[in-house]
SEBA-561347 format. One record per residue (C-alpha): residue in three letters; y, z, x. Coordinates in nm, 4 decimals, decimal comma, m for minus. Example, Ala and Ser with C-alpha at 12.3 -4.5 7.8 and 13.67 -1.06 7.14 Angstrom:
   kekol         c2         c3         c1
     ala    m0,4500     0,7800     1,2300
     ser    m0,1060     0,7140     1,3670
//
This chain:
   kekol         c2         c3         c1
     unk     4,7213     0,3536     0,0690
     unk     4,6240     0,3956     0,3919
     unk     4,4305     0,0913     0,5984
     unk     4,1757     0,3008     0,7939
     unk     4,0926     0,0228     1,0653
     unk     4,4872    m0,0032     1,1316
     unk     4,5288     0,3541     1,2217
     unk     4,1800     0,3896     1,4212
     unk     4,2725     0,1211     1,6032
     unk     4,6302     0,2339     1,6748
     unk     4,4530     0,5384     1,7924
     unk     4,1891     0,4233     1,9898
     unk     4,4325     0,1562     2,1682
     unk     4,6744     0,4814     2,3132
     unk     4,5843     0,7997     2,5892
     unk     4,5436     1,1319     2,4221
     unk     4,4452     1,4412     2,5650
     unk     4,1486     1,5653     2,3966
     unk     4,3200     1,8189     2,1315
     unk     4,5430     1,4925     2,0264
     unk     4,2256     1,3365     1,9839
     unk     4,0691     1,5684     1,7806
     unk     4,3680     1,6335     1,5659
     unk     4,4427     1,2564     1,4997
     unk     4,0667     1,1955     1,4171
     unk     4,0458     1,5320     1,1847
     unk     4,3573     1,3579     0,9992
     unk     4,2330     1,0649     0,9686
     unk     3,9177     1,1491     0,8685
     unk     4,0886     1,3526     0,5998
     unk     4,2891     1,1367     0,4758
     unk     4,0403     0,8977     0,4741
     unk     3,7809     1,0969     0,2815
     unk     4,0859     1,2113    m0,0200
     unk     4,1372     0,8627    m0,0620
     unk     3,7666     0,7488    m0,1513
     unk     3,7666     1,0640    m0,3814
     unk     4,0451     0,9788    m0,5533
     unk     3,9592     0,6093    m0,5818
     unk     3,6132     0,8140    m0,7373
     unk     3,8176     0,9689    m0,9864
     unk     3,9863     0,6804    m1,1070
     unk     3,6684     0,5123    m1,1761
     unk     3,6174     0,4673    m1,5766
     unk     3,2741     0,5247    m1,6985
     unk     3,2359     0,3361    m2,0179
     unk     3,0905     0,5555    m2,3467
     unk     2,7755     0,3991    m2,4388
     unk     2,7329     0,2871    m2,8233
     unk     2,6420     0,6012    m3,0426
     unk     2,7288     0,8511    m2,7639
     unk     2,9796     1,0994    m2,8421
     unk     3,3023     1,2392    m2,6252
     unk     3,0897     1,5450    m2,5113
     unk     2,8508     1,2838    m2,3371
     unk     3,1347     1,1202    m2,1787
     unk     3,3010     1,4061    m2,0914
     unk     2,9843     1,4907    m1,8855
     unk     2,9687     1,2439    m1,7128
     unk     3,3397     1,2379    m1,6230
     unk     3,2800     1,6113    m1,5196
     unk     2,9776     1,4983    m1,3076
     unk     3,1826     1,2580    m1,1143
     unk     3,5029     1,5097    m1,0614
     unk     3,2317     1,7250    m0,9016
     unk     3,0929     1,4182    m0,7020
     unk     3,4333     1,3585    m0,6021
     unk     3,5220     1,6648    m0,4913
     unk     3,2566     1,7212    m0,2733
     unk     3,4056     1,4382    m0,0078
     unk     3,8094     1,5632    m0,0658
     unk     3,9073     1,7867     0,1679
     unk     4,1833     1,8989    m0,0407
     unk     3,9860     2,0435    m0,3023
     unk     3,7725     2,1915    m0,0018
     unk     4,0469     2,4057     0,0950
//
């Protein structure tokens, strides 16, 4: 896993041109947002007593689509 602060701070300690810039904060940014939606999508929502798999599933669905809204990859 990546440590955001680490590589913004390797970045903002160093002279880029501006495209440099823009290309190492579009990465990072990136990478940074895939991470938080896959740490989303390992997240376990607990079945509540006397609801069935179709409830859960829904909710697991819900928070794919929750996730996928910040991943760039599934933007693409």
């Amino acid at each position: 896993m990546m440590n955001i602060e680490a590589v913004l701070i390797g970045l903002l300690s160093t002279t880029h041109t501006p495209e440099q810039a823009e290309h190492a904060a579009r990465t990072v940014l990136r990478d940074h947002a895939h991470q938080l939606a896959e740490q989303q999508r390992k997240h376990f929502i607990p079945r509540p007593q006397g609801k069935s798999a179709d409830y859960v599933r829904g909710l697991d669905d819900g928070l794919d689509a929750a996730a996928d809204l910040i991943d760039p990859e599934v933007q693409r």
